[in-house]
C-alpha positions in Angstrom: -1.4 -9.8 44.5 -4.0 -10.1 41.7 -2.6 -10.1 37.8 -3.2 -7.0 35.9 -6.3 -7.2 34.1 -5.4 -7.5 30.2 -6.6 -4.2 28.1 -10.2 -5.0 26.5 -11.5 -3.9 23.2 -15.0 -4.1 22.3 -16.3 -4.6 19.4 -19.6 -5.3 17.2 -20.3 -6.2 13.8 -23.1 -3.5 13.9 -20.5 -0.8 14.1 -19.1 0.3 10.8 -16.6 2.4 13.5 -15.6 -0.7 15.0 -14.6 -2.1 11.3 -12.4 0.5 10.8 -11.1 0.5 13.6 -10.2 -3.1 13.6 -8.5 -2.0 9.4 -6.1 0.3 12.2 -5.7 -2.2 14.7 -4.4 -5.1 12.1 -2.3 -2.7 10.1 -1.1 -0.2 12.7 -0.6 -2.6 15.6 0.0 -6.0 15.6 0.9 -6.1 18.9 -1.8 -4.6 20.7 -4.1 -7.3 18.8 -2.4 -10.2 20.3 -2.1 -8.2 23.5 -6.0 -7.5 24.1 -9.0 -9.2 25.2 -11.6 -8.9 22.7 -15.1 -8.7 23.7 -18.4 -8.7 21.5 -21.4 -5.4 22.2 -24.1 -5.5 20.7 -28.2 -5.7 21.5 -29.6 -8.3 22.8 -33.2 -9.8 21.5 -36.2 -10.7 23.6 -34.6 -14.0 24.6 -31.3 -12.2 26.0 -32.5 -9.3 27.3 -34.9 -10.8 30.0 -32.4 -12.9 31.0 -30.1 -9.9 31.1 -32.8 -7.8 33.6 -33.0 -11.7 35.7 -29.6 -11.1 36.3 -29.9 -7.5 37.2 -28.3 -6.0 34.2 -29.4 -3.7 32.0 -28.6 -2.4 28.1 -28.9 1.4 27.0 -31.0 2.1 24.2 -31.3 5.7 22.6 -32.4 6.2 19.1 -30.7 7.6 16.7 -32.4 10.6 14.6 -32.3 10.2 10.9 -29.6 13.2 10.9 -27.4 11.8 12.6 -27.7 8.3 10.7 -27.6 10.6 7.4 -23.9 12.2 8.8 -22.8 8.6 9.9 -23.1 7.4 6.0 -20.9 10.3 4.9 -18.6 9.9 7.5 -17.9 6.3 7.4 -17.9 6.5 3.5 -14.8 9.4 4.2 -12.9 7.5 6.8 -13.0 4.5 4.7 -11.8 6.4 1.3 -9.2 7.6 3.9 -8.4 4.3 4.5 -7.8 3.0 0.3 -11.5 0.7 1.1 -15.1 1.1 -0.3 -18.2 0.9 2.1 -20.7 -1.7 0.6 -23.8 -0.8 3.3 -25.8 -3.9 3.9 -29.3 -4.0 4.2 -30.1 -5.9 7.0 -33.4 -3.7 8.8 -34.6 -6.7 10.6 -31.1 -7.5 12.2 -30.5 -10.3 14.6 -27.4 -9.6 16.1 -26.9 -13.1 18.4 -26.3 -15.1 15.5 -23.2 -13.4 14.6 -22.2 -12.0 18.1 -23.0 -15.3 19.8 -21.0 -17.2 16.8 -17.9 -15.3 18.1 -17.9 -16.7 21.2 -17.5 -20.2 19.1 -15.1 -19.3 17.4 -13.0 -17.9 20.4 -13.8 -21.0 21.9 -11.8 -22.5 19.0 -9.3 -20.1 18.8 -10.4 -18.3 15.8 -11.9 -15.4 17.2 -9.9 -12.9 15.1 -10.2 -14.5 12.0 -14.1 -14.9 12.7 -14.2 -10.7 13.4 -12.1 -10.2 10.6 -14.2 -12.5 7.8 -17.6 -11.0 9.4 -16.6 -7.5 9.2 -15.8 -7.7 5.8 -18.7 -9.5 4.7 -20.7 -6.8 5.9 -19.1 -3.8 5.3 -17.0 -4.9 2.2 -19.6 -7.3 0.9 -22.7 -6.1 2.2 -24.0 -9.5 3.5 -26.3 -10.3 5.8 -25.0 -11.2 8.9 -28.8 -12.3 10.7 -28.4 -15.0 8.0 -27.5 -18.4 9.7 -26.5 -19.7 6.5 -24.3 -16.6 5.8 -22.8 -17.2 9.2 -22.5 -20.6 8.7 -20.4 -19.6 5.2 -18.4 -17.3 7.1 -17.5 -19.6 10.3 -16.4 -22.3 8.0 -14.4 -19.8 5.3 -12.7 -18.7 9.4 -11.5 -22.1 10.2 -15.0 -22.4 12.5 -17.2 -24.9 13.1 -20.7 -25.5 12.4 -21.7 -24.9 15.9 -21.5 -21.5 15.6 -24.0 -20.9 13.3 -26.0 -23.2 16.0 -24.9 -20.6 18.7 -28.3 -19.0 19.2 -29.9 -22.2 19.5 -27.3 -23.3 22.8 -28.8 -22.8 26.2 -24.9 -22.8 27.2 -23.9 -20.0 24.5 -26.9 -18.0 25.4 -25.9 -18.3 29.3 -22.4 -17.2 28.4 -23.8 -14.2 26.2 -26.1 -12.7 28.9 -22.4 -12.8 31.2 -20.9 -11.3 28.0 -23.8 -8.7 28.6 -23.5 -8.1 32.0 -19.2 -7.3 31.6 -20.7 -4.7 29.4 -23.0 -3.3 31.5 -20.4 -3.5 34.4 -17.7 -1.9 32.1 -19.4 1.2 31.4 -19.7 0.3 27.7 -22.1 2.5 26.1 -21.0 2.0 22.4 -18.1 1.1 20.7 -15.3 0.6 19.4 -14.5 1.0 23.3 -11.3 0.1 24.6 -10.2 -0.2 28.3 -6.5 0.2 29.4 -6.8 -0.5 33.5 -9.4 2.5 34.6 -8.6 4.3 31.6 -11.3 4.7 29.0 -11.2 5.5 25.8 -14.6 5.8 22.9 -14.2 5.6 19.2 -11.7 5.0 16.4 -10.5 8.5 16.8 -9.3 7.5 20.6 -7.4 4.6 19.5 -4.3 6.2 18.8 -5.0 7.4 22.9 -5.8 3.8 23.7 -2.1 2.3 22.7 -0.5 5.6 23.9 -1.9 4.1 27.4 -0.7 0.5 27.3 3.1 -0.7 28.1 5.9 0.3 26.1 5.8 -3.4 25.2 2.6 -2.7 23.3 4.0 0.1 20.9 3.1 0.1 17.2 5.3 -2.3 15.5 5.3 -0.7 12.1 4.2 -3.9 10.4 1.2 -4.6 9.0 -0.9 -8.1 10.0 -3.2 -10.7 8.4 -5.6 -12.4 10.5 -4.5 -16.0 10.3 -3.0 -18.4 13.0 0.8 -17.4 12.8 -0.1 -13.6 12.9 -3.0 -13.4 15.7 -4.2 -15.8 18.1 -33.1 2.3 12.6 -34.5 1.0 14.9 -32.8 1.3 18.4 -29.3 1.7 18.6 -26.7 2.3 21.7 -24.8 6.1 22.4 -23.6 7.3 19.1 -22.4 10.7 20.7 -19.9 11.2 18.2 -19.0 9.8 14.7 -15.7 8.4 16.3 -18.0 5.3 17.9 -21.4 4.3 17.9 -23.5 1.0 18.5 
């Protein structure tokens, strides 16, 4: 009889969503952190993506009006108020988004993946960084216990392969933005269905009531994907 697949949670550092809902996660429940397997979304340049339609995959693109970006600003900015932080919104219009998503699969590799998310995240929402940067990642892997190979990430035939699979689990999962977590069959869209998400998960993954750091002893306008609501985007 086949294992249980673990509950997934996808994430991307595009997503100011998927910050805060990361700020829950750490604070609200420990548990289902070290319980879940976390797994990167976000848009694949040139390189990827024709590798991803090779492979018969494919990646949803629908652009996002300037009306709903405007409400998205306001939104965030509440929910993180909400939340005792301040949004710092980078500017980063010509975004590459393998060099930090393909970095994370380094840092997973070493078994850092959490504090990698967690460092990255802040830098860009909290900081306003650039995360296309390679010396800004480079910065950031090494501030996460990391490597320099993953600032090297886009630049490894191996990484890339492994990112156009990453891809292709999206595209498999149904993932059409994020956060996005997956409990079995169950589905469940934005930081306002996380709450839903743990509801759904063993009574072994219940909110601890502790909060948790991300270091070793605590955890192991262009085009954009479905925004739908302000609970998740891309």
């Amino acid at each position: 009889m086949a294992r249980p697949r673990r509950p997934r949670i996808y994430f991307s550092f595009r997503s100011p969503y998927s910050w805060l809902a990361l700020h829950d996660l750490f604070h609200e429940h420990p548990d289902v952190v070290r319980a879940a397997e976390w797994r990167p979304f976000w848009e694949p340049d040139e390189h990827s993506e024709q590798a991803l339609k090779e492979a018969d995959g494919r990646f949803i693109y629908v652009p996002m009006s300037r009306e709903k970006h405007l409400y998205m600003l306001g939104d965030v900015r509440r929910l993180a108020a909400r939340r005792g932080m301040t949004v710092t919104w980078p500017d980063d219009r010509d975004a590459w988004w393998e060099v930090s998503h393909l970095a994370y699969l380094v840092a997973a590799d070493e078994g850092r993946g959490m504090e990698f998310i967690d460092r990255v995240q802040r830098a860009r929402w909290q900081e306003g960084l650039d995360i296309s940067d390679r010396e800004t990642v480079a910065k950031l892997a090494a501030e996460a216990g990391v490597s320099e190979a993953a600032a090297q990430a886009p630049d490894d035939e191996h990484i890339r392969a492994r990112g156009v699979q990453a891809l292709l689990d999206i595209d498999q999962d149904g993932v059409f933005g994020v956060p996005f977590f997956l409990n079995g069959r169950q589905k469940f869209w934005g930081v306002d269905r996380l709450a839903d998400f743990v509801a759904s998960l063993d009574a072994g993954h219940t909110p601890s009531g502790r909060a948790v750091s991300p270091d070793p002893a605590a955890v192991t306008a262009a085009r954009s994907s479905d925004y739908g609501h302000a609970g998740g985007c891309g």
